[in-house]
N, CA, C and O atoms as a GROMACS GRO file, in nm:
protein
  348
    1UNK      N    1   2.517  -0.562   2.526
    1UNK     CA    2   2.454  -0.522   2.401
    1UNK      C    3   2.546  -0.547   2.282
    1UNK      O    4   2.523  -0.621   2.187
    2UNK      N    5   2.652  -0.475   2.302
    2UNK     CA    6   2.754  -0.517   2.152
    2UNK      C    7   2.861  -0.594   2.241
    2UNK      O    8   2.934  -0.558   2.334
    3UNK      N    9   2.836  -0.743   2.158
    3UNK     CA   10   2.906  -0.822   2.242
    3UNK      C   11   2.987  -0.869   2.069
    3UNK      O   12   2.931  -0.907   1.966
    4UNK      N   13   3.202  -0.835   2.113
    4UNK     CA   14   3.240  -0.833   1.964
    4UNK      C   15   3.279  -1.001   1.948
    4UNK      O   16   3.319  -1.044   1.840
    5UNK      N   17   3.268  -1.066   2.036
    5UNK     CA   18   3.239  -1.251   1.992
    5UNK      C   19   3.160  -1.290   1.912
    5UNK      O   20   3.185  -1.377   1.829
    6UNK      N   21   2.993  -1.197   1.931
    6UNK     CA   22   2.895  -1.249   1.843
    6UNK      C   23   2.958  -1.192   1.703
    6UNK      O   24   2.969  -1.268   1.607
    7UNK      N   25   2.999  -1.055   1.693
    7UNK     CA   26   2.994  -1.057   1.543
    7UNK      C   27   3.128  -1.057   1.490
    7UNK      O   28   3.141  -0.994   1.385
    8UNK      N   29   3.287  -1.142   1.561
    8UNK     CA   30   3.333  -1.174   1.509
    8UNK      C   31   3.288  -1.316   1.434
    8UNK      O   32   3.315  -1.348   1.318
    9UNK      N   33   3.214  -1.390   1.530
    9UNK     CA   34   3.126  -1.516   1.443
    9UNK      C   35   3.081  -1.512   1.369
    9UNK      O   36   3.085  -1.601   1.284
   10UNK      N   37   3.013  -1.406   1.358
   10UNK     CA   38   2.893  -1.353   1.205
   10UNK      C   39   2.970  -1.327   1.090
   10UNK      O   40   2.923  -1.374   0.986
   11UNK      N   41   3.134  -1.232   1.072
   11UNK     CA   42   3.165  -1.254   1.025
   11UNK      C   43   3.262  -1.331   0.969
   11UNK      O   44   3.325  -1.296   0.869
   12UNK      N   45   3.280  -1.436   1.028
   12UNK     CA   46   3.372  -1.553   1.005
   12UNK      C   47   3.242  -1.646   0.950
   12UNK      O   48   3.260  -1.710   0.846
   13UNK      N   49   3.129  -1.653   1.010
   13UNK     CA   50   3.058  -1.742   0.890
   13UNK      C   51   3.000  -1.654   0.732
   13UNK      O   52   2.974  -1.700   0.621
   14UNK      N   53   2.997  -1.555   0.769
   14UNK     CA   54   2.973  -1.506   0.615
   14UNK      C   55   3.124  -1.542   0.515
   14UNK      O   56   3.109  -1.532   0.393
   15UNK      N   57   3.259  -1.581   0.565
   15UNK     CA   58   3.365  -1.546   0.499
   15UNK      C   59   3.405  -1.710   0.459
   15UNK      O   60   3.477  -1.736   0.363
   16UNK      N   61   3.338  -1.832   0.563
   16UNK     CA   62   3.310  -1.929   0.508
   16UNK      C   63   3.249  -1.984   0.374
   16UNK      O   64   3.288  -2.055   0.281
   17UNK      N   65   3.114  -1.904   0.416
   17UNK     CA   66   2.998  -1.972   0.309
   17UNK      C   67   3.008  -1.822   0.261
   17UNK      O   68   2.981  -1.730   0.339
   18UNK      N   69   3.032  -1.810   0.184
   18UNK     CA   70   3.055  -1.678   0.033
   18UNK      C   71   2.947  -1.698  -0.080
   18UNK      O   72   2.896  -1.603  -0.139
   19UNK      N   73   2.916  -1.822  -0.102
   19UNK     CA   74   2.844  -1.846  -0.198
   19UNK      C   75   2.657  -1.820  -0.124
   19UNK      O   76   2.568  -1.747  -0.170
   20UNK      N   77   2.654  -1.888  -0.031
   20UNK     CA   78   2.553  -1.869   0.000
   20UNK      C   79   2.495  -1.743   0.093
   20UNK      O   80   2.378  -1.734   0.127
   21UNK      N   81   2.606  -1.643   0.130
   21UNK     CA   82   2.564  -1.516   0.176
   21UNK      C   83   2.541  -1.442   0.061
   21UNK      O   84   2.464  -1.347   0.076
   22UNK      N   85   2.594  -1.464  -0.071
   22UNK     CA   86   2.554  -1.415  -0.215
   22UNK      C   87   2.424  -1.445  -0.281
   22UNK      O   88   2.364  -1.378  -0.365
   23UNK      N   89   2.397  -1.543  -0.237
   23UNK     CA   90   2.291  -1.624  -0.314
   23UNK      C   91   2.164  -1.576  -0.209
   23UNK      O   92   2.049  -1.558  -0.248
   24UNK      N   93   2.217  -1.555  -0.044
   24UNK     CA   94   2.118  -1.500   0.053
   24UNK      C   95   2.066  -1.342  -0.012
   24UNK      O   96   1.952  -1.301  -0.031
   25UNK      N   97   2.180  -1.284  -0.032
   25UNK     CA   98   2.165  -1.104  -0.067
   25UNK      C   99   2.079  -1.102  -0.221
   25UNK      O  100   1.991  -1.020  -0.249
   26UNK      N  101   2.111  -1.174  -0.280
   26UNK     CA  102   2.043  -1.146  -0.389
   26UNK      C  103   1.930  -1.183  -0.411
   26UNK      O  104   1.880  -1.142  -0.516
   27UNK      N  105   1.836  -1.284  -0.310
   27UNK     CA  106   1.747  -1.328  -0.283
   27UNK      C  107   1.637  -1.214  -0.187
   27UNK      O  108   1.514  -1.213  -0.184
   28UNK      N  109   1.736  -1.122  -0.116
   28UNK     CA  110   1.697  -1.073  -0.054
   28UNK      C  111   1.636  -0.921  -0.134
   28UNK      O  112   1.527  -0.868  -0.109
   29UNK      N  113   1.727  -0.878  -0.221
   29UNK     CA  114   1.751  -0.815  -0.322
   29UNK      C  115   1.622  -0.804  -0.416
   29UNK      O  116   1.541  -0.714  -0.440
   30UNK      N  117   1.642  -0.939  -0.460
   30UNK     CA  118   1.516  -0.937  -0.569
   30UNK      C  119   1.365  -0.934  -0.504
   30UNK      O  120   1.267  -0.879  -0.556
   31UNK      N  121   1.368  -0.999  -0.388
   31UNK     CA  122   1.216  -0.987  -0.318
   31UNK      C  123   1.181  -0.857  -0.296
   31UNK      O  124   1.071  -0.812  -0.326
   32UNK      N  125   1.297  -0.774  -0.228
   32UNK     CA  126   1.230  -0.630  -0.251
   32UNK      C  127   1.173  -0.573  -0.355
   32UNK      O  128   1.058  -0.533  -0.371
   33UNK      N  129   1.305  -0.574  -0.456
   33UNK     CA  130   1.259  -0.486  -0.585
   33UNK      C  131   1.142  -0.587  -0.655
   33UNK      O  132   1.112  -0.535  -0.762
   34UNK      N  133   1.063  -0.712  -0.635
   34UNK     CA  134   0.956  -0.737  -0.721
   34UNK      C  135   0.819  -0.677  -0.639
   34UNK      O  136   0.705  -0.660  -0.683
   35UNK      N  137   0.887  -0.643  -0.468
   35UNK     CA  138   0.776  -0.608  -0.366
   35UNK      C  139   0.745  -0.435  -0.440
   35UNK      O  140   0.642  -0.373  -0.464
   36UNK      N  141   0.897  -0.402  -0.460
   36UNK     CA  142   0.804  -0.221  -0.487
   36UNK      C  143   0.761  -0.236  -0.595
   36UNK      O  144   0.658  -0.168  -0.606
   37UNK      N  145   0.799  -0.326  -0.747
   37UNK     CA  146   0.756  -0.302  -0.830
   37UNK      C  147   0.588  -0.330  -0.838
   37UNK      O  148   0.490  -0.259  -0.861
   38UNK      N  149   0.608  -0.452  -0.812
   38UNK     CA  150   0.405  -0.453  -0.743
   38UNK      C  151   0.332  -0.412  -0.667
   38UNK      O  152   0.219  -0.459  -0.650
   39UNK      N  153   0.391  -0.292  -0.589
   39UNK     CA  154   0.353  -0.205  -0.540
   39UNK      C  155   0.310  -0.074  -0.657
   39UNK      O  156   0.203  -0.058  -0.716
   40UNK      N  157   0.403  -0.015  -0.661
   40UNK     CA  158   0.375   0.082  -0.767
   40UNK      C  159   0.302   0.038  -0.870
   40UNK      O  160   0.244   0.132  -0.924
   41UNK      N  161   0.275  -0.090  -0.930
   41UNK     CA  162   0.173  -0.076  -1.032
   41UNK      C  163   0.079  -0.110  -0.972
   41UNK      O  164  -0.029  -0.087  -1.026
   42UNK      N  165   0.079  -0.166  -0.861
   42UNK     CA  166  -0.094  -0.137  -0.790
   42UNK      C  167  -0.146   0.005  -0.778
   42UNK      O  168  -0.250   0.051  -0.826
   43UNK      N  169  -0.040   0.075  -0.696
   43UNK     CA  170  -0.078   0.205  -0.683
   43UNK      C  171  -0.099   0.258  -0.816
   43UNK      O  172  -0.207   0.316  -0.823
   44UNK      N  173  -0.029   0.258  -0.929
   44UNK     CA  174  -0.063   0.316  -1.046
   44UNK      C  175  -0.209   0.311  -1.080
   44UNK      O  176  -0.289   0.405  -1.073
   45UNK      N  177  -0.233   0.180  -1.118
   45UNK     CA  178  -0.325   0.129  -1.147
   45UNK      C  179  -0.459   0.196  -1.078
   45UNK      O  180  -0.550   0.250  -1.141
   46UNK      N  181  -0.451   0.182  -0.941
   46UNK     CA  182  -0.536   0.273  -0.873
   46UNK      C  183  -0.568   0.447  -0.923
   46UNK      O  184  -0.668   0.480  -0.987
   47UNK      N  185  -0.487   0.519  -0.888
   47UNK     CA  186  -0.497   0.603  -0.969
   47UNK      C  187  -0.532   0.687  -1.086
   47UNK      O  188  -0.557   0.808  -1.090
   48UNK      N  189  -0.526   0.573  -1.203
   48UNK     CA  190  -0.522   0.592  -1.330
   48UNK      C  191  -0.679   0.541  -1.320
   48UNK      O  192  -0.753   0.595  -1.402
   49UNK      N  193  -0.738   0.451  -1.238
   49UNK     CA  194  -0.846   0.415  -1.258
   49UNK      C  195  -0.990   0.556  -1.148
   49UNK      O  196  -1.102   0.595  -1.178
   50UNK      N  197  -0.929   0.573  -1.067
   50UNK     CA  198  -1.006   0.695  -1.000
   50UNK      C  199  -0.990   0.830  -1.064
   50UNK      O  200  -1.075   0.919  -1.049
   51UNK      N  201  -0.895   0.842  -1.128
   51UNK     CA  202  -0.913   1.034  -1.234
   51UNK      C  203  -0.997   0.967  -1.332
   51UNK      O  204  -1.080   1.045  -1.379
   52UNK      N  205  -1.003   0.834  -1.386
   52UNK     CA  206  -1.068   0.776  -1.534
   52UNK      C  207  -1.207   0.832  -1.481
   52UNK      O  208  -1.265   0.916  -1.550
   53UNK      N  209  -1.272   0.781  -1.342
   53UNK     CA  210  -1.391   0.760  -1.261
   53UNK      C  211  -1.420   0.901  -1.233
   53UNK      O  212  -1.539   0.928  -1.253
   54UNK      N  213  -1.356   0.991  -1.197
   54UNK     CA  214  -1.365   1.126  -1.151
   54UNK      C  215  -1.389   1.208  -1.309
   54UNK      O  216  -1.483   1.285  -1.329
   55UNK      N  217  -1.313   1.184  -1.383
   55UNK     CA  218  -1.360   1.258  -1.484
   55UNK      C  219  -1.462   1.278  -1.540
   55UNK      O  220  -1.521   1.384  -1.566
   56UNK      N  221  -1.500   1.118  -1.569
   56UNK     CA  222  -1.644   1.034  -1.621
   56UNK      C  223  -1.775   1.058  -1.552
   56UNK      O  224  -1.883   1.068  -1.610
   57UNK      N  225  -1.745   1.072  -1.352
   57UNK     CA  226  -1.878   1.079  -1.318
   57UNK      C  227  -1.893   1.256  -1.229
   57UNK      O  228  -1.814   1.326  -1.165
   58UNK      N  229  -2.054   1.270  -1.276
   58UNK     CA  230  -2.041   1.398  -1.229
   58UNK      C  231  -2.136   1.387  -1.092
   58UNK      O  232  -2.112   1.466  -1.001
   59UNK      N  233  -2.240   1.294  -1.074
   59UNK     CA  234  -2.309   1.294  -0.977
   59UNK      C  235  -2.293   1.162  -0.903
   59UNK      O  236  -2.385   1.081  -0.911
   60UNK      N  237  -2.180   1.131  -0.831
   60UNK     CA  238  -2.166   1.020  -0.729
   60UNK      C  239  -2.094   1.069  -0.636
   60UNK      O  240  -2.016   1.163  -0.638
   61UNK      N  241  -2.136   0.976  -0.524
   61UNK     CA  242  -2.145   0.954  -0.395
   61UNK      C  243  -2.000   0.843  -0.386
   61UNK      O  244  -1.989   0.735  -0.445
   62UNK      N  245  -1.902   0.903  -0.297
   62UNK     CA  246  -1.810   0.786  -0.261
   62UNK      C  247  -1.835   0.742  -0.146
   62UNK      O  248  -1.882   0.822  -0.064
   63UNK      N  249  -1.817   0.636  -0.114
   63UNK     CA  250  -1.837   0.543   0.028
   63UNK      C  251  -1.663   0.481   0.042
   63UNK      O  252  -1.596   0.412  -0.034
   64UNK      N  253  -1.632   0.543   0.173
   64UNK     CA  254  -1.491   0.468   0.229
   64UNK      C  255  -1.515   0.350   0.317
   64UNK      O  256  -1.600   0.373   0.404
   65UNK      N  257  -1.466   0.229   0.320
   65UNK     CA  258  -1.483   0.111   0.428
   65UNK      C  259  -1.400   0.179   0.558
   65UNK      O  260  -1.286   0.218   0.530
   66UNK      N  261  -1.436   0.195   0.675
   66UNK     CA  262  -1.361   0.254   0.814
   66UNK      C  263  -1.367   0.382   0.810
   66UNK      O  264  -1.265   0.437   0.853
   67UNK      N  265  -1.479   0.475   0.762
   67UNK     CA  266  -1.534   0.582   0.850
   67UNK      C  267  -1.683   0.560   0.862
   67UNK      O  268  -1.749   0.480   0.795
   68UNK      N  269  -1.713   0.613   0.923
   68UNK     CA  270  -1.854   0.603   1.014
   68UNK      C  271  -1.909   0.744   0.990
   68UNK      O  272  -1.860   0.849   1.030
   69UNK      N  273  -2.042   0.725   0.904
   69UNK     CA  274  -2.152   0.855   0.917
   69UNK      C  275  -2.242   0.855   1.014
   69UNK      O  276  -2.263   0.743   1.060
   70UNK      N  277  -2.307   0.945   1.063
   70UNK     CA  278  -2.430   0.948   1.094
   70UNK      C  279  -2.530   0.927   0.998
   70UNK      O  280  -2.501   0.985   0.894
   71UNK      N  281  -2.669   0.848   0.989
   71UNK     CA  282  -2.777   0.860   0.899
   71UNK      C  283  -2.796   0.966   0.867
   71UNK      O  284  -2.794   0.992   0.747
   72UNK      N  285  -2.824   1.080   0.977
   72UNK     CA  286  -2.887   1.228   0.908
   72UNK      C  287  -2.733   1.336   0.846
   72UNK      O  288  -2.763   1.445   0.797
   73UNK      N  289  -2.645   1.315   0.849
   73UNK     CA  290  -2.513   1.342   0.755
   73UNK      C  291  -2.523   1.313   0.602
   73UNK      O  292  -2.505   1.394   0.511
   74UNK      N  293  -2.553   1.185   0.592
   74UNK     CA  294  -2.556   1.105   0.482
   74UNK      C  295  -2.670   1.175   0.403
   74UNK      O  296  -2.652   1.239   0.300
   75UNK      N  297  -2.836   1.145   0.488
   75UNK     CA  298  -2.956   1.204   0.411
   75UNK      C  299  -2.885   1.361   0.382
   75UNK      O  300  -2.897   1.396   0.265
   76UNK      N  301  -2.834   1.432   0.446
   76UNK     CA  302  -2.790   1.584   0.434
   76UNK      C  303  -2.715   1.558   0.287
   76UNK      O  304  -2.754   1.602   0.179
   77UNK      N  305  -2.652   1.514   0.300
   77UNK     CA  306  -2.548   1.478   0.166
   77UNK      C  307  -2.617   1.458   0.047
   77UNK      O  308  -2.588   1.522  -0.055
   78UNK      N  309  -2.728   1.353   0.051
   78UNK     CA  310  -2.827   1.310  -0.083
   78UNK      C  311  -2.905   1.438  -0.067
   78UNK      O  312  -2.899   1.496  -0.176
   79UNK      N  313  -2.969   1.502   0.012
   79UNK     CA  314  -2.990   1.668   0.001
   79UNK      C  315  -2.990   1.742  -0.135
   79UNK      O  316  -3.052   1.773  -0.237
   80UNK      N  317  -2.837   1.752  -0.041
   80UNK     CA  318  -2.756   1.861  -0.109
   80UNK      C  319  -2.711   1.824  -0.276
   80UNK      O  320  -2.721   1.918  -0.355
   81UNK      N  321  -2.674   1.720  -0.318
   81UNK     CA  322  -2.709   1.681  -0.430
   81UNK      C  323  -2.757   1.655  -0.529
   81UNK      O  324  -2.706   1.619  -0.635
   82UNK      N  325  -2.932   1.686  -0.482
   82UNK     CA  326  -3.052   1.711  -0.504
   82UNK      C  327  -3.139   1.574  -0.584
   82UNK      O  328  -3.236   1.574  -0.660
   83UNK      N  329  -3.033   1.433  -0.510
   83UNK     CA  330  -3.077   1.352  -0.536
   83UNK      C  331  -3.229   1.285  -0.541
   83UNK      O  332  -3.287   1.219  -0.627
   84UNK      N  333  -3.281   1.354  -0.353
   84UNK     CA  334  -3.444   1.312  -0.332
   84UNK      C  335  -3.432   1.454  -0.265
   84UNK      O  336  -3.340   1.533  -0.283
   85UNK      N  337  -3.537   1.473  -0.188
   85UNK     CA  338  -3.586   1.552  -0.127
   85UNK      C  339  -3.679   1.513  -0.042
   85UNK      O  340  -3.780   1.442  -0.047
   86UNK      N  341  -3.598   1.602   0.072
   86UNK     CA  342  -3.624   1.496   0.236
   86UNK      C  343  -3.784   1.608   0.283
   86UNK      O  344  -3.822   1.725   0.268
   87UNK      N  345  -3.826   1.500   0.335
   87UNK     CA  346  -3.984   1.555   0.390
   87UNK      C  347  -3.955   1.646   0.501
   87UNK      O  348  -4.047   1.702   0.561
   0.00000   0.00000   0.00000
């Protein structure tokens, strides 16, 4: 498992090429930080746009993609809302 040949090699080639284990890290570096930053303003964005939606609406119905109702759940739901009125 820790075999110290392999990573005296590893670091004898990082101590070679200096320039390009620098140029690797900072590459590595910046892909993260542009990954969270476009992360967080997605997520922001989200957010800021569902309290806008929540504030604004008083009688809707949310639908999630990957849960599963039953039909008579759902009619129970438009019910109770007093959207129609079930026979």
């Amino acid at each position: 498992m820790f075999n110290i040949e392999r990573w005296k090699e590893i670091f004898q080639s990082i101590q070679k090429n200096k320039l390009r284990t620098a140029l690797s890290g900072i590459t590595v570096s910046l892909g993260i930080l542009i990954f969270i930053i476009l992360f967080g303003l997605g997520e922001g964005l989200k957010n800021s746009y569902t309290d806008l939606f929540l504030r604004q609406a008083n009688n809707v119905v949310y639908f999630y993609p990957g849960r599963q109702l039953n039909h008579m759940v759902v009619l129970k739901l438009i019910e109770e809302l007093n959207l129609i009125t079930l026979m």
